[in-house]
C-alpha positions as CSV (number, residue, x, y, z in Angstrom):
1,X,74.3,35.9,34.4
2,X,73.1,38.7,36.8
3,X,70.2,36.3,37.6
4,X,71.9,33.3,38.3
5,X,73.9,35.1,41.0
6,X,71.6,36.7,42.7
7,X,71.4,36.3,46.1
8,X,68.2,34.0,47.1
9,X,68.1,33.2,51.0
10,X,67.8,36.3,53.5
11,X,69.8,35.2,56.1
12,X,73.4,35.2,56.5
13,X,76.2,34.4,59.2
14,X,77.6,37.7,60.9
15,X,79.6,38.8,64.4
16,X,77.4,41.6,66.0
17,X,79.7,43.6,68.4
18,X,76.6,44.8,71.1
19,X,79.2,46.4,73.6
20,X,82.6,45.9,75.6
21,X,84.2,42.3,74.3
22,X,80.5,41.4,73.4
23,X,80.6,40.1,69.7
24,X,77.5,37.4,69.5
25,X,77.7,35.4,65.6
26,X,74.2,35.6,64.5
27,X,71.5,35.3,61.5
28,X,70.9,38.7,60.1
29,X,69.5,40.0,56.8
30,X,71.6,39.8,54.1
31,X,71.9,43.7,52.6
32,X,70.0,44.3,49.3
33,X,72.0,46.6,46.9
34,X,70.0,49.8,45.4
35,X,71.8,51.5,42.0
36,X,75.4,51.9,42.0
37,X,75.8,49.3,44.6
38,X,77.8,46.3,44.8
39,X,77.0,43.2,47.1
40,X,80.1,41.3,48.1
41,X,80.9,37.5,49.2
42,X,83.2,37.8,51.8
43,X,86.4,35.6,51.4
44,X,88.7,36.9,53.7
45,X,88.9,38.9,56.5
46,X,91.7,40.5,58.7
47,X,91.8,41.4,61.8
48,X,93.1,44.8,62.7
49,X,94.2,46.7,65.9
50,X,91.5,49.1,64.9
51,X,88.8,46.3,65.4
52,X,90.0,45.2,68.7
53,X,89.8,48.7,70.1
54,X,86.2,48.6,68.8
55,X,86.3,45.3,70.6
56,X,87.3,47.1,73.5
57,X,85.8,49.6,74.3
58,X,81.9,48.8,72.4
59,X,81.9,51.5,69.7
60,X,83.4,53.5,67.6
61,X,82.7,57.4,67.8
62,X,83.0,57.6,63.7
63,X,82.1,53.9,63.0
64,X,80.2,51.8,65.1
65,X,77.3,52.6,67.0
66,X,76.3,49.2,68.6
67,X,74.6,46.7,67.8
68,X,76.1,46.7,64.6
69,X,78.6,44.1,62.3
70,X,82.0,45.3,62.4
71,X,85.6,44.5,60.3
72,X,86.6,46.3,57.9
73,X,89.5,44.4,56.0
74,X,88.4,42.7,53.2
75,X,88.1,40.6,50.3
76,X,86.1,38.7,48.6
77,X,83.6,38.1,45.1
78,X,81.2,40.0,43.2
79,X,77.8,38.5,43.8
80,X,75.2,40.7,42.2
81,X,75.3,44.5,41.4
82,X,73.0,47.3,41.0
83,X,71.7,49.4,38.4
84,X,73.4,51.3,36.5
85,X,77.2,49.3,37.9
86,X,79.2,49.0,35.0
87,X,82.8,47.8,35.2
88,X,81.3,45.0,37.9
89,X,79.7,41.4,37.5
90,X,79.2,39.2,39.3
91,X,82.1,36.2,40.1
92,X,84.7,39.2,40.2
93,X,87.5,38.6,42.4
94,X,87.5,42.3,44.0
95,X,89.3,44.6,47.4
96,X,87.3,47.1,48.9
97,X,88.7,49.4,50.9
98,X,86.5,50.9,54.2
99,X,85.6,54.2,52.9
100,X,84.9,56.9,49.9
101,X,85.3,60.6,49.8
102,X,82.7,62.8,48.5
103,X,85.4,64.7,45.7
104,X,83.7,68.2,46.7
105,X,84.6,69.1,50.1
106,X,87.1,71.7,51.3
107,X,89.8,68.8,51.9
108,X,88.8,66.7,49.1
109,X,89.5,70.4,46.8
110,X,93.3,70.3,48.5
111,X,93.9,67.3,47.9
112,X,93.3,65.5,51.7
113,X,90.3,62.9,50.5
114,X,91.7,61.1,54.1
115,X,90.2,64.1,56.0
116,X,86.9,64.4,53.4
117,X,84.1,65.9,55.3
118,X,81.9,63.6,54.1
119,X,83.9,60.3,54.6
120,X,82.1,57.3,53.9
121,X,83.2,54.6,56.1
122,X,81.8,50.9,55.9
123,X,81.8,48.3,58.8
124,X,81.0,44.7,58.6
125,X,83.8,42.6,57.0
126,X,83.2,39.7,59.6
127,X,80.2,38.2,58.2
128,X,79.4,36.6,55.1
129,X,78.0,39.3,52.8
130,X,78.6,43.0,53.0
131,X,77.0,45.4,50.7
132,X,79.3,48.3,49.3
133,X,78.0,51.8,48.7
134,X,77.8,53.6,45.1
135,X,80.3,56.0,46.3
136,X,83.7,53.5,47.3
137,X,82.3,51.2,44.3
138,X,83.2,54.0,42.0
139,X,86.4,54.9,43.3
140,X,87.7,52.1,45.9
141,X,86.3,48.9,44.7
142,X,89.1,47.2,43.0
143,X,89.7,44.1,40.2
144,X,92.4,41.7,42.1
145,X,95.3,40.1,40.2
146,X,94.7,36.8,39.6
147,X,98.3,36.1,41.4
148,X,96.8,38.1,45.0
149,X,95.3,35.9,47.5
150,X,92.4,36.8,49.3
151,X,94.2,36.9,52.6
152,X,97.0,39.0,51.0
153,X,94.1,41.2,49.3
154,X,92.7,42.1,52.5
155,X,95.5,44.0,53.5
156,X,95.3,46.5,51.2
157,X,94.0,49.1,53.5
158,X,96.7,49.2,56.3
159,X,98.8,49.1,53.5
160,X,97.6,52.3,51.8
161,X,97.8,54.4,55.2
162,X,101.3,53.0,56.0
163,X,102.3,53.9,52.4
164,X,100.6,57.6,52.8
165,X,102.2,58.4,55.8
166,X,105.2,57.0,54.6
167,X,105.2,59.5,51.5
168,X,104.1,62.5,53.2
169,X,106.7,62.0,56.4
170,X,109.0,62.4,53.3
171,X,111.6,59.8,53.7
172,X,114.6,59.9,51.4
173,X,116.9,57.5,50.5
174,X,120.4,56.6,53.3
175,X,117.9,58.1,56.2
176,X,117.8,56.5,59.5
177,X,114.3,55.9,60.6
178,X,113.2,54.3,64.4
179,X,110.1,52.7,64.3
180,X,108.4,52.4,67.6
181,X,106.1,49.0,67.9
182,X,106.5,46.1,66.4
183,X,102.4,45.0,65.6
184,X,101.3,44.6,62.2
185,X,101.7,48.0,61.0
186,X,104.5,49.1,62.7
187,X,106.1,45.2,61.0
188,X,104.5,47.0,57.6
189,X,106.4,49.9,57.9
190,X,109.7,48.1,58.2
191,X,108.7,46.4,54.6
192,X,108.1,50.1,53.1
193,X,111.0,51.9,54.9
194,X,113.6,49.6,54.2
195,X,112.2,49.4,50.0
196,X,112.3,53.2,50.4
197,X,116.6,52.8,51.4
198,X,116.2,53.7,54.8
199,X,117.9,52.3,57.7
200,X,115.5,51.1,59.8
201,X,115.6,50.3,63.6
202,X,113.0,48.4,64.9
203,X,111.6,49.0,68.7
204,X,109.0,46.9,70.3
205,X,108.7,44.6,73.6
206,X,108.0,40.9,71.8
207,X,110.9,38.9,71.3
208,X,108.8,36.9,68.3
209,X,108.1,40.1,66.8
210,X,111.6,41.8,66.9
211,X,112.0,38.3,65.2
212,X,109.8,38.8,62.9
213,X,111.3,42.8,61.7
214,X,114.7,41.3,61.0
215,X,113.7,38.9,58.4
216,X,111.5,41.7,57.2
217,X,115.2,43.7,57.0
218,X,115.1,46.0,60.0
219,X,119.3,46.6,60.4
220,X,118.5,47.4,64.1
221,X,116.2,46.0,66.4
222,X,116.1,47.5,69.7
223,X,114.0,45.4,72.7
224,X,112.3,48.2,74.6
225,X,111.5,46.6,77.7
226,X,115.3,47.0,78.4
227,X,116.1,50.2,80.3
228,X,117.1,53.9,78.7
229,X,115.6,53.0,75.1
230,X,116.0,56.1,74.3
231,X,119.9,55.6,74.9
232,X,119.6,52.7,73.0
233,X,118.3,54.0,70.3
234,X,121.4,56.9,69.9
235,X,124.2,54.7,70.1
236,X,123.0,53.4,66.9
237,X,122.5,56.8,64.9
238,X,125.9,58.5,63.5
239,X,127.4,60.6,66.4
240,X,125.4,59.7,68.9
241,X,122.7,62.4,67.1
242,X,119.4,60.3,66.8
243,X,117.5,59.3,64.2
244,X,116.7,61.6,60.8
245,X,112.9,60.5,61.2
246,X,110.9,58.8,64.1
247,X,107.3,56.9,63.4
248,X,105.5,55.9,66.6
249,X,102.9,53.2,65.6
250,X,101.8,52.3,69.1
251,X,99.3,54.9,70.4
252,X,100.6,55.9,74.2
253,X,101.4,59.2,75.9
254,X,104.9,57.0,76.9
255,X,106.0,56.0,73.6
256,X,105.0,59.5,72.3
257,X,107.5,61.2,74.5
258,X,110.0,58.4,74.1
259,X,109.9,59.4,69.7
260,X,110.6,63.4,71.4
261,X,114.2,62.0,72.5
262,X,115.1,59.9,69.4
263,X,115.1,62.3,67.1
264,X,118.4,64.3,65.6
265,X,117.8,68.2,65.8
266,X,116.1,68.9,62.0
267,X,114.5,65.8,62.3
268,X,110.9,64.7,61.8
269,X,108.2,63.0,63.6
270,X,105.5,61.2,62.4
271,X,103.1,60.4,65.2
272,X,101.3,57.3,63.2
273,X,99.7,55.5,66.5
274,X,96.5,57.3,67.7
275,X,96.5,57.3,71.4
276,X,93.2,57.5,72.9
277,X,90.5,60.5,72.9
278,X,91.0,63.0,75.5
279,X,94.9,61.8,75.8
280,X,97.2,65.0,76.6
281,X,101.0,64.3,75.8
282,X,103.4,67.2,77.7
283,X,106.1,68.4,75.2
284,X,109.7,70.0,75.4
285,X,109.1,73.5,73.4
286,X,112.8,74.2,74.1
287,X,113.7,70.9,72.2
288,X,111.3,71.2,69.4
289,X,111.7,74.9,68.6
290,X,115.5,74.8,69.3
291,X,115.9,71.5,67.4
292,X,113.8,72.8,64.5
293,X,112.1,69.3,65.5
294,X,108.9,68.7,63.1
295,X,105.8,66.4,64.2
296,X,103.1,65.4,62.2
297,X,100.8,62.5,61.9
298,X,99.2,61.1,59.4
299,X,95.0,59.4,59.6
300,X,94.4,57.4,56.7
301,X,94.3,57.2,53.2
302,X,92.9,58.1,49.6
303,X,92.2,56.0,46.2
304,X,95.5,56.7,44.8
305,X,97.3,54.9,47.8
306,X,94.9,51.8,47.8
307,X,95.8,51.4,44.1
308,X,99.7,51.8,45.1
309,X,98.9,49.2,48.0
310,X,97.3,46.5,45.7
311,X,100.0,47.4,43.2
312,X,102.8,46.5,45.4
313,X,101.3,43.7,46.9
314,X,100.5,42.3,43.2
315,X,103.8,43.0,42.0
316,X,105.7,41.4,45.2
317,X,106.8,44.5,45.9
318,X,105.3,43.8,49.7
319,X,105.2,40.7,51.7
320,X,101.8,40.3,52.8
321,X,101.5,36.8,53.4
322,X,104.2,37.6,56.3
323,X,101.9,39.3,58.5
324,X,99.0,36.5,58.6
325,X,99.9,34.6,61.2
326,X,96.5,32.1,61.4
327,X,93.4,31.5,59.7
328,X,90.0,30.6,61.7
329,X,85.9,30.3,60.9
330,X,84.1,33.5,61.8
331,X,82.5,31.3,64.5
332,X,85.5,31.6,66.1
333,X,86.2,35.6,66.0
334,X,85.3,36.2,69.8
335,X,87.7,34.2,71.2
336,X,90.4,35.0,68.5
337,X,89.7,38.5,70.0
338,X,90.3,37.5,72.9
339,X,93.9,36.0,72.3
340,X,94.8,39.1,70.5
341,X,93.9,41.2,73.6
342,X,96.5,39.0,75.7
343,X,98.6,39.5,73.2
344,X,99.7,36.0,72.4
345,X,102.4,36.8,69.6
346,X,99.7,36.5,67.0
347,X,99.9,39.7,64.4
348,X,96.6,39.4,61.8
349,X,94.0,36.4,61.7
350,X,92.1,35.6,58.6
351,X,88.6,35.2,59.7
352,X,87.5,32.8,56.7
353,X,83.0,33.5,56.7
């Protein structure tokens, strides 16, 4: 059966980002897998806010060095494995996520296989074949329901970081939690929270995708091009107090600060959004040590929380469908970048190889 799958032409379709909002669609070798390898037919592939900063700026300091194939949210079948793969073969429907940890690290010891030392990260979801390495075959590399799409399949690992941080901001049941930006993750963390029993008030700028967070359940949605969010955002908590938890999924110094004056005294922080290197945020120390305010952030995830992801996505659990908004050839990826860079009210594209 191995055989009659195996790969035969040497060519294959791919985007090759070569530097700033350069991505060229090309012919280039089609990987050959070694042992413990796993060479995948690309089905479906999402776009991702990580991908368009890629876009960007031309690389990726832990990723991408260009020229290089990029995309890293994907699905897709089995087409040949190599020696010595076991629970694979070929015509598998199967999720990968975009990295392994090595298991022997400091973090990996304490339980942080996010922050592994040795993190394994794979690029290269828009194209038509990727090739996955021994290490996330063995431990990320996952059997799909036959009731998960593709498309939904692919989302598997924003899931499994919004579902991480989600756990370790330690949520509980009757808390009021603001979420700042309404993109695809911060639209994700709406589904979780409000699953969780939380009372969720949802903050972005985009009419469509405030829209979009109330039939996902947000109780509150606050528009924050209007003036004194931060105001806005109190007169909805009990006493005027703020929120019991804040997660800023946006990324900027502004909305940073703005998650600083949400927040009840005793009340948590998650700074989720990554703003960009070299970014220095000025903070209150009165507030946070008098407020007994705690901050923390959250990069990632690990093989237990892909497995909860494609759980909850298999077990409806998780609307996934929700957040693709289109569907278009990989031919079409650079100007579909494009439109996501005006941002055009689109939240995640299948690119279809």
């Amino acid at each position: 059966m191995r055989e009659l799958m195996k790969v035969t032409r040497e060519k294959m379709t791919a985007a090759v980002l070569y530097g700033k909002r350069d991505v060229r669609i090309e012919q280039i070798p089609i990987p050959r897998v070694e042992a413990g390898e796993v060479l995948v037919r690309i089905k479906a592939a999402l776009t991702c806010g990580t991908d368009l900063k890629v876009y960007r700026q031309g690389f990726h300091a832990r990723m991408i060095v260009p020229p290089s194939v990029f995309g890293h949210e994907l699905a897709g079948v089995v087409e040949e494995v190599g020696e010595g793969v076991e629970s694979f073969s070929p015509g598998m429907r199967v999720v990968s996520a975009n990295s392994g940890p090595c298991n022997e690290c400091f973090y990996c010891e304490r339980h942080l296989a996010n922050l592994c030392e040795n993190l394994q990260f794979i690029n290269g979801a828009y194209a038509e074949f990727i090739k996955i390495p021994e290490s996330i075959v063995r431990q990320n590399l996952l059997i799909l329901p036959d009731n998960v799409s593709f498309r939904e399949a692919a989302l598997v690992e924003p899931l499994a970081c919004v579902l991480r941080a989600a756990e370790k901001t330690g949520i509980e049941e009757g808390d009021t939690v603001v979420v700042i930006g309404m993109g695809p993750i911060g639209l994700m963390f709406v589904q979780v929270l409000k699953a969780l029993g939380a009372r969720v008030v949802a903050l972005g700028n985009r009419s469509t995708q405030l829209t979009m967070a109330g039939t996902m359940g947000a109780d509150f949605v606050v528009d924050s091009t209007k003036s004194n969010v931060v105001e806005q955002v109190r007169k909805i908590t009990s006493g005027r107090r703020g929120a019991d938890v804040v997660i800023e999924a946006v990324g900027s110094k502004e909305t940073w600060q703005q998650a600083m004056g949400m927040v009840r005294r005793g009340g948590t922080i998650n700074l989720f959004g990554g703003c960009p290197s070299g970014t220095h945020i000025p903070l209150d120390s009165t507030l946070i040590h008098y407020s007994e305010i705690t901050i923390k952030a959250n990069f990632h995830h690990t093989p237990q929380h892909i497995r909860e992801a494609l759980d909850a996505i298999h077990r409806g659990k998780f609307k996934a469908q929700k957040l693709i908004t289109g569907e278009e050839h990989l031919a079409a990826l650079g100007s579909v970048l494009e439109r996501l860079l005006n941002r055009n009210g689109d939240l995640k594209i299948a690119i279809i190889p």
